[in-house]
Structures are given as structure tokens and as C-alpha cells.
C-alpha positions in Angstrom: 0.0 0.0 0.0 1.3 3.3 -1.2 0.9 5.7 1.4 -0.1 9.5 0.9 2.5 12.4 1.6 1.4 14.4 3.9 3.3 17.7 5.3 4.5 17.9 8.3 4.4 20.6 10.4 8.2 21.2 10.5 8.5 22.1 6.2 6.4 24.4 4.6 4.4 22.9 1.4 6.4 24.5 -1.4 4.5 26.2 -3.9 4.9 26.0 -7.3 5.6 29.2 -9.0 3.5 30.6 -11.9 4.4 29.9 -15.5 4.1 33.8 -16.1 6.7 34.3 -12.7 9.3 32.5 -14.4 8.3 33.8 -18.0 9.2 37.4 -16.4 12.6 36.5 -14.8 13.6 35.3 -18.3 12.3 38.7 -19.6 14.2 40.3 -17.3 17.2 38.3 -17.0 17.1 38.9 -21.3 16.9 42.5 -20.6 19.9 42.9 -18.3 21.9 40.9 -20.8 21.0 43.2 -23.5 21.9 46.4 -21.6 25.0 44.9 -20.2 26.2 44.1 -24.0 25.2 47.9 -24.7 27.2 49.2 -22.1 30.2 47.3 -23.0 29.9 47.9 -26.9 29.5 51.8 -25.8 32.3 51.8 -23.3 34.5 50.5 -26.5 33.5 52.8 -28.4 34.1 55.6 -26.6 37.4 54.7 -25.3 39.1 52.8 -28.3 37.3 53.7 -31.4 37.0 57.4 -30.7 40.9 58.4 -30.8 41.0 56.0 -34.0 38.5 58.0 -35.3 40.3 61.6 -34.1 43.2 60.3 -35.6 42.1 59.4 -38.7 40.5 62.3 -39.4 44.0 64.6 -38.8 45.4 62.4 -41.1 43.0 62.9 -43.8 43.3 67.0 -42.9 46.8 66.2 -43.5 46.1 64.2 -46.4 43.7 66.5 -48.0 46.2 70.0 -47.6 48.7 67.5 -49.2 46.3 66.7 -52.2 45.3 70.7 -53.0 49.0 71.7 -53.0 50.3 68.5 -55.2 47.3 69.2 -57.8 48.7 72.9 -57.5 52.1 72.0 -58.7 50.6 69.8 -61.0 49.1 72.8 -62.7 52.1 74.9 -62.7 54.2 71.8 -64.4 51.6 71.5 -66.7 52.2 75.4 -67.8 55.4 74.9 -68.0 55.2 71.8 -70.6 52.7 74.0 -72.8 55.7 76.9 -72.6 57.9 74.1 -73.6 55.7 73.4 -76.5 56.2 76.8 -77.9 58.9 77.0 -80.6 59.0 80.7 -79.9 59.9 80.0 -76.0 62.4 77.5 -76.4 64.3 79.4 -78.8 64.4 81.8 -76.5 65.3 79.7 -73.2 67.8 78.3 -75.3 69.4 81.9 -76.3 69.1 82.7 -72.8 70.5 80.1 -70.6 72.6 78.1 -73.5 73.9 81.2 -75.3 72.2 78.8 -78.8 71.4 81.1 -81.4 69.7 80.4 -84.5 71.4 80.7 -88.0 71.5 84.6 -89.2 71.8 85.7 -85.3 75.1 87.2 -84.1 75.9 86.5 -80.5 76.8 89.5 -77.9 78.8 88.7 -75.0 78.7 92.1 -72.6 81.3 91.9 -69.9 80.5 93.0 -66.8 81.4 96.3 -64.9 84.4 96.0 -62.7 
């Protein structure tokens, strides 16, 4: 014969908790996970990404004042190769920093002043 449990008065009958108790610890519990993985992912960002980010941008600053002045030169050589072009101008670069002339010229050679 099976016998019946009954409680004695020294334990407590334990109650069994409500299916929507435990479903809101789980809610919770889910919730504090979530915001715990926020935290973290904004503490990261703010401490290790941001200088990245500050540095980065100097360097494109940096990168960009580079850029302007190279295409600036860029220009200027580009002047100069069209100069270059000209027959006229090279004749005369050539007469003036070569001492070339071109046939029917005569050359002059002015000494300086003592």
C-alpha cells in the first residue's frame, strides 16, 4: 500500500511558482543581458574607437592639404610643358641660358662692370 504524503508541520508545502513568474525573470534576466552588452559595446566605443576616429581624421586633414598643393604643382608643371611646346619660348630659353642662337643671329657677349 502506497501511502499518501502528507506535510509535516516542521517544512512548509512548497509552492509551485506561476508559468508567467518565471516567464518574467527570463524577460528580465534577457533585458539585463541586453543592456550589459550595450554598455560594454558603448564603453568600447568611446574609449578605443574614438581616438581611431580623431586620428584618422588629422590624417585625412593632413592628407587632403597634401592633395590641394600637389594638384597645385601639378598645374604649374603642366604650364610649363605647354611653354615648352612653344617653338618661340624654347628658342628663347635656349638663347638665354645656353647662349644657342639660331642661324643669321650674331651673339653678344657684354662683360661686366668691374
Amino acid at each position: 500500500m502506497a501511502r499518501a504524503a502528507v506535510p509535516s508541520s516542521s517544512t512548509k508545502p512548497r509552492m509551485a511558482r506561476a508559468p508567467h513568474v518565471q516567464g518574467n525573470r527570463r524577460l528580465r534576466l534577457r533585458y539585463v543581458v541586453v543592456l550589459v552588452v550595450l554598455v560594454w559595446a558603448g564603453w568600447r566605443f568611446l574609449s578605443i574607437e574614438m581616438p581611431q576616429l580623431s586620428t584618422l581624421r588629422h590624417q585625412q586633414q593632413s592628407l587632403q592639404s597634401q592633395l590641394s598643393s600637389l594638384k597645385a604643382k601639378q598645374s604649374e608643371l603642366k604650364a610649363k610643358v605647354s611653354e615648352f611646346n612653344n617653338k618661340q619660348f624654347l628658342a628663347e630659353y635656349a638663347a638665354r641660358h645656353f647662349g644657342l642662337i639660331a642661324p643669321g643671329q650674331q651673339l653678344f657677349i657684354v662683360a661686366p662692370k668691374h
